[in-house]
C-alpha positions, 0 to 999 in steps of 0.5 A: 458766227463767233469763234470759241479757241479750243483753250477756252472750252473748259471755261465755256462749260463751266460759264454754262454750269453756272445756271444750268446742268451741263450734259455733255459726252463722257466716257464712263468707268468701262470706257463706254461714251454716254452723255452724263452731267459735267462737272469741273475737270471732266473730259468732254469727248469729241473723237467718237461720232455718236454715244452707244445712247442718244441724250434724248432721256434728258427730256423724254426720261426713261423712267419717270414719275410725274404723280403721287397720290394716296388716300387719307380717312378723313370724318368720324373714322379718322379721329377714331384710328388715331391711337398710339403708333398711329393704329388701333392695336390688331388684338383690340376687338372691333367696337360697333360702329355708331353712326355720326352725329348730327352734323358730323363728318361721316368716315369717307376715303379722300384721293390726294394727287400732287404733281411732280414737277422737275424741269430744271434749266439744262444744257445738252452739250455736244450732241450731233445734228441727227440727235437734235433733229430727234427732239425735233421730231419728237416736239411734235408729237408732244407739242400739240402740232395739229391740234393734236396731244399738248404733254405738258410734262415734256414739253416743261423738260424741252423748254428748259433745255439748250442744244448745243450740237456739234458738226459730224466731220467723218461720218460713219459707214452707217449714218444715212442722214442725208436720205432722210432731208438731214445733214451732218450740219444740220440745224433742226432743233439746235440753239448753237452750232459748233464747228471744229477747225484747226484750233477751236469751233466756229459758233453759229447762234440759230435760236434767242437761247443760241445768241445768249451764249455767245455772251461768255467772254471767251468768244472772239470774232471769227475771221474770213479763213475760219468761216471758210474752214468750218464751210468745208468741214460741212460740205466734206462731211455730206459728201462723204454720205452716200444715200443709201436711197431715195426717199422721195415715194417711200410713203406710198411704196410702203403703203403698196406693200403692205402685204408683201410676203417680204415682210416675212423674210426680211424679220426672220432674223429679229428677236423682239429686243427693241433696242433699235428703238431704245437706242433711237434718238427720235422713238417715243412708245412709253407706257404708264403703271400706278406703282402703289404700297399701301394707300400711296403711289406714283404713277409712273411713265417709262419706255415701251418699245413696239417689238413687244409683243404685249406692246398692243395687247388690249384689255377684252385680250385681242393683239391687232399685232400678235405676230411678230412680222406685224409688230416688225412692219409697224416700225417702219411704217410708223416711220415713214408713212404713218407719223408723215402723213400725221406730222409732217416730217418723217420719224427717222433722223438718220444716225444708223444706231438701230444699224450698228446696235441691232444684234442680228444686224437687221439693216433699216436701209434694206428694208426700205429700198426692199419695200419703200419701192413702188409695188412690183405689180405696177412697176412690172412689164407688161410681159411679167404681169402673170408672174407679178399676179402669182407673187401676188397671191403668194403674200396673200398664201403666206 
């Protein structure tokens, strides 16, 4: 652990610009706090919590080009169509075709891909643990755990990148991190650790690339009084959270409900938006187009989100997830019980942003105390199983 003076911060950044792009959180012209590259003589902004985005577009881009390719004639045809302006003239009348020489090429089209590669070396500074915690979870899903998918393009992107987090000292209404295994202290993912105490930040390296950075010069050795001011920082902040619930049997309780008609009250207030999942700093749905003019393209990966309701439209025409209660339950579920059982982990970091930006306030934390639970069948009395049997079969009505 090293001490970095608040003095020397600006001086830390710009040690970091001089071999990486520095990310950090900044206000843009409207006064709205977005991370965005840093340059000399910018505000880093530490007060506000979270940015309304997660800086999770600097690794999983919202839109990216990651291939181009065109096609090009190539044989007798080719030398042909080599006229002035690079055309034959449209007015020209079109000469019988003699077939190819012996031993001549015959005119063919031939596909050429060039892959795009942009992995710069970069720094994402002063993210919140819960942002962090997000690459985390979605390195294993690009990152080939359990034998599964290796995204090269990703993960070229992450390798590059730094994470420098910073403690969350005064948790908002909505951050429920501590339900989900996190901490506003938490270390899933991050390199560097900061802390801010009176007078600066207690660094803490966590990683090879973490210890690097302690290299700058402006660091000095942190004394017993700032170690203990920093622990208190910690302890305050998770204390200040209270779990909205207990994780602990929400896999299951959401595979017991299933069906549970809950499901259709609890998504009567969504419009299919998809900006929880836009802002989330750990959702991944992307999809893929070619984008072509003429004979050259790119393909193209971009953002997708699981409310669309073409999200799992197939090519024969059928949606396994038409209905919008569908597309509503497979959000959770993805979360807590599908990609778990898959990777491990859970897919939700805790930041409350699908909370604070849903604009018909559709509360994550309700639906999971309302249908992580065991199923009300098993759970009931024995003297109210008759009543469980009938709200049993009214789901199945519904």
């Amino acid at each position: 652990m090293k001490f970095l003076p608040q003095d020397q911060l600006e001086a830390f950044l710009a040690h970091l610009a001089e071999s990486a792009i520095v990310v950090a959180p900044q206000r843009d012209q409207d006064g709205v706090l977005f991370f965005q590259p840093w340059e000399a003589g910018a505000e880093v902004e530490f007060e506000q919590l979270l940015t309304r985005q997660s800086p999770k577009d600097y690794v999983f881009r919202q839109t990216e080009t990651y291939l181009k390719f065109g096609y090009q004639m190539k044989g007798k045809a080719a030398a042909e169509e080599e006229e002035v302006g690079g055309k034959k003239s449209k007015d020209e009348p079109a000469a019988e075709e003699a077939p190819p020489a012996e031993g001549e090429e015959p005119a063919h089209e031939v596909l050429q891909v060039e892959t795009v590669e942009d992995a710069p070396e970069q720094v994402i500074f002063g993210l919140r643990p819960c942002d962090a915690r997000g690459y985390y979870q979605m390195d294993q899903v690009f990152g080939g755990y359990g034998g599964f998918y290796y995204d090269p393009y990703y993960m070229a992107k992450r390798e590059a990148t730094t994470l420098v987090a910073l403690t969350c000292a005064q948790p908002w209404s909505t951050c429920f991190c501590t339900a989900v295994y996190g901490s506003p202290s938490g270390t899933d993912g991050v390199d560097l650790l900061l802390t801010g105490i009176e007078g600066g930040f207690t660094a803490e390296a966590l990683t090879e690339r973490g210890e690097n950075l302690l290299g700058f010069g402006g660091f000095a050795d942190v004394g017993t009084g700032q170690a203990d001011a920093a622990q208190t920082v910690k302890d305050e902040a998770f204390a200040a959270i209270d779990p909205p619930f207990e994780i602990e049997g929400v896999p299951q309780g959401l595979r017991d409900n299933f069906e549970d008609p809950a499901w259709h009250d609890l998504q009567m207030r969504c419009i299919s938006c998809g900006t929880c999942t836009y802002v989330c700093p750990n959702c991944y749905c992307f999809n893929i187009t070619d984008e072509m003019v003429e004979k050259s393209g790119e393909r193209v990966r971009t953002w997708d989100n699981c409310f669309n309701p073409g999200y799992t439209l197939e090519t024969s025409g059928h949606n396994p997830r038409e209905q919008k209660f569908a597309r509503f339950r497979n959000r959770f579920s993805h979360k807590f019980w599908y990609y778990p059982e898959k990777y491990d982990s859970l897919l939700c970091s805790g930041c409350g942003r699908c909370i604070r930006y849903c604009p018909t306030k559709i509360d994550l934390r309700e639906v999971i105390r309302t249908l992580g639970r065991p199923h009300a069948a098993e759970a009931a009395p024995a003297e109210d199983s008759e009543a469980a049997g009938v709200h049993a079969q009214t789901g199945e009505d519904l």
